[in-house]
N, C-alpha and C positions, 0 to 999 in steps of 0.2 A: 717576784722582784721586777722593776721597770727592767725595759733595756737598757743598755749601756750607751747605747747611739743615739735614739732616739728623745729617749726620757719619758715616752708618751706612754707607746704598749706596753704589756704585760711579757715579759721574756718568756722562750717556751722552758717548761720543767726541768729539760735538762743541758741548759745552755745560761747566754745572757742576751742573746737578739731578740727581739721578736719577729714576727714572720716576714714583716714586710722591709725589715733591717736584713734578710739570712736570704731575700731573692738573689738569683743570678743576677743583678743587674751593674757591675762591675764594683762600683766602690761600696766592697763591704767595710765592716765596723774593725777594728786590732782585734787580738785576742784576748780574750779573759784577763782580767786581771790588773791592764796595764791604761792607763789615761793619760792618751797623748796632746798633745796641746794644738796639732793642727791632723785634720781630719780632711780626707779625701772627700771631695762634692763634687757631683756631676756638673760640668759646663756646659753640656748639652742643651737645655734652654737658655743660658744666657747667649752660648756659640749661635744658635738660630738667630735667636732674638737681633744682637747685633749684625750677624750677616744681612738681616730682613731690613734694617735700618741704613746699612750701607749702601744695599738695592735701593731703597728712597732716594740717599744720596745721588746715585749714578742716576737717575732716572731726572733728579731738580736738575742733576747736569746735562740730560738729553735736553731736558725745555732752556735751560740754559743759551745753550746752542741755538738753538732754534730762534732764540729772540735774538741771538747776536747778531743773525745772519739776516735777520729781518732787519735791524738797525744799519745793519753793514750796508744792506742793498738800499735800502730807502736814501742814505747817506749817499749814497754815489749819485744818485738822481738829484738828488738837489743841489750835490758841489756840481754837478753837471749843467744846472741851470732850470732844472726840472722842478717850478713851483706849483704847480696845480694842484687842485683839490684832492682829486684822488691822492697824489702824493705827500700831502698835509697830513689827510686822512691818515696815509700806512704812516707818517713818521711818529704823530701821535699815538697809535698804536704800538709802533714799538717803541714807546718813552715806558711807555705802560706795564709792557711786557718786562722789558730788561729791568727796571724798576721791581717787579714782581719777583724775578729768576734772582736778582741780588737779595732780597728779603728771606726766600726760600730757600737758598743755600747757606745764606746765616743760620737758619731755623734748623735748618739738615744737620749741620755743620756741629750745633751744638750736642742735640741730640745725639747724633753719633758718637761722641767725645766721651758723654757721661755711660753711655751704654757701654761702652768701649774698655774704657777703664775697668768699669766695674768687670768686664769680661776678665780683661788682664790680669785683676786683685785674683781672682777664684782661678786661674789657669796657674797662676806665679804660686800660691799658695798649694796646688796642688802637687806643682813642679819639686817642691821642698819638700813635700814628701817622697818624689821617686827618687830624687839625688839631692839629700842637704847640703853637701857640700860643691853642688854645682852651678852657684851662682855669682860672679863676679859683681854684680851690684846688692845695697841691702833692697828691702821689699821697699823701703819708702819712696824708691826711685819709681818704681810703678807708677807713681804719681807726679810726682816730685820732677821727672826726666822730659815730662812735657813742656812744664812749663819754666826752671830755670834755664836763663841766656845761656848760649854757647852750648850747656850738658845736652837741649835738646834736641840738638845735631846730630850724636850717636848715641843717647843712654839709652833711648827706649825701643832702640834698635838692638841693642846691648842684652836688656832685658827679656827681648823677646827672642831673642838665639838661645842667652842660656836654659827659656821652657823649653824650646823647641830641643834643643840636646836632649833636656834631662826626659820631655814628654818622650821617646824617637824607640820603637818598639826591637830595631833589630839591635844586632852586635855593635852596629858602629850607628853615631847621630846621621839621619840623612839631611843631605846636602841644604845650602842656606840662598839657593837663587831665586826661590820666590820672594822668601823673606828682603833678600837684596832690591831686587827689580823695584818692589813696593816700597822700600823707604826711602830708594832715590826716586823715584816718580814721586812720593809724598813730600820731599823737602824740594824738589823742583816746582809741584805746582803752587806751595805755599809761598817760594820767593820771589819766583818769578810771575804768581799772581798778585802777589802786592804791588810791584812794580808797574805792571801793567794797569792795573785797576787804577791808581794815582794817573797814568799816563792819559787814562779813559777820561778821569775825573778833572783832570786839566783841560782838556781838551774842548774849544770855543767853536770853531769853523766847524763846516759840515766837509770839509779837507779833513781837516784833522780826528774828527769823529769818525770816519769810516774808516783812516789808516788804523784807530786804535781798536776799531771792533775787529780787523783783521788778528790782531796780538792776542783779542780777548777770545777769541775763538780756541786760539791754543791753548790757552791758558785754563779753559774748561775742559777742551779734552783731556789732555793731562790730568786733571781733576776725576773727571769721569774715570781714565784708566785707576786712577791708584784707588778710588774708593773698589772699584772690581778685583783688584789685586789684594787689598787691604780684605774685602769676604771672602776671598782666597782660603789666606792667609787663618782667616778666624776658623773659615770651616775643618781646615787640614788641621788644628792643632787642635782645635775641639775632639774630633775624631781620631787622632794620635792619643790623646789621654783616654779617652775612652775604651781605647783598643789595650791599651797597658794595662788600665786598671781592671780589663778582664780579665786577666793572664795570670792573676793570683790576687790575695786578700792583702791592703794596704801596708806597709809596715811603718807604724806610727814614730816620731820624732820630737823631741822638745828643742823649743827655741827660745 
């Protein structure tokens, strides 16, 4: 007979897995008999995956930086009076650059987003199997929590405590300050980078373009902190599931 997990291999003789379904590798298949409607899956590549994509992020926000800073100084020499060549040179230069570090943090920005989720969909799915009943929002909010007004504020902060609960290996869930630190650092740099960004974008005098490269400077650290926070986050919980589902064989649930 096929296995039961799989569909592919041949089960051994006296079982229903086949061999590569019955390794230690934590999330084995139910037992005999029973077809549950959501099955434990490793997050393990997707957990990498997204952290490696977050790392992109931080790193569009070190060159980030770095052109702001170039735009910032160049800006001060010219609201200073400073029109010479060389200084034409760097301001066009950093027209170029900051131009560039805005395109590449949209591109980051998106990519991360969709990796992201999909990490979320396979952790929250896997979560429902350690504690069915340990979830205050349904699973569509996984998605759904991003982007409805106002919900996006705390739902997918929401969402991602009750994995973290249900994924949490010892007697009691452990604590929720990274989780915390990362979603206020995530809803700070999102608001307060729009504001700014507008404030850049209005901005005519070379007066007023270097006070706003000042704001935007924050505005991408901030950036840079929570995407480091946010792989944190991915890798801790990655590796909390993994560590549970080693601890015994799944216990399947219909939803």
């Amino acid at each position: 007979m096929l296995c039961t997990r799989c569909l592919h291999a041949e089960a051994a003789p006296d079982g229903v897995l086949c061999a590569g379904c019955t390794t230690p590798a934590g999330f084995a298949a139910p037992p005999a008999g029973v077809t549950p409607k959501i099955w434990l899956r490793s997050p393990v590549g997707l957990g990498r995956a997204t952290a490696v994509l977050l790392g992109v992020m931080a790193a569009v926000d070190v060159f980030a930086l770095g052109a702001d800073f170039l735009m910032y100084d160049v800006t001060g020499d010219l609201a200073a009076g400073d029109t010479g060549a060389a200084v034409l040179d760097r301001a066009d230069l950093a027209d170029t650059l900051t131009a560039a570090a805005g395109s590449a943090q949209i591109l980051a920005l998106l990519a991360c987003a969709v990796v992201f989720v999909i990490w979320l969909w396979r952790v929250r799915r896997n979560a429902e199997v350690f504690a069915p009943d340990g979830h205050d929002k349904a699973r569509a909010w996984v998605i759904a929590g991003w982007v409805v007004p106002i919900a996006s504020l705390w739902y997918p902060r929401r969402v991602v405590v009750d994995i973290w609960d249900a994924s949490s290996t010892g007697d009691r869930p452990d604590g929720h300050a990274l989780i915390n630190v990362w979603w206020t650092l995530w809803l700070l740099s999102q608001t307060i980078g729009r504001v700014l960004y507008t404030a850049f974008e209005e901005a005519d005098t070379s007066q007023e373009i270097h006070d706003s490269m000042a704001q935007m400077m924050f505005a991408d650290g901030l950036d840079l902190v929570a995407a480091l926070l946010a792989a944190a986050v991915v890798l801790r919980l990655t590796r909390m599931q993994d560590e549970k589902a080693r601890q015994g064989p799944a216990v399947p649930v219909t939803v």
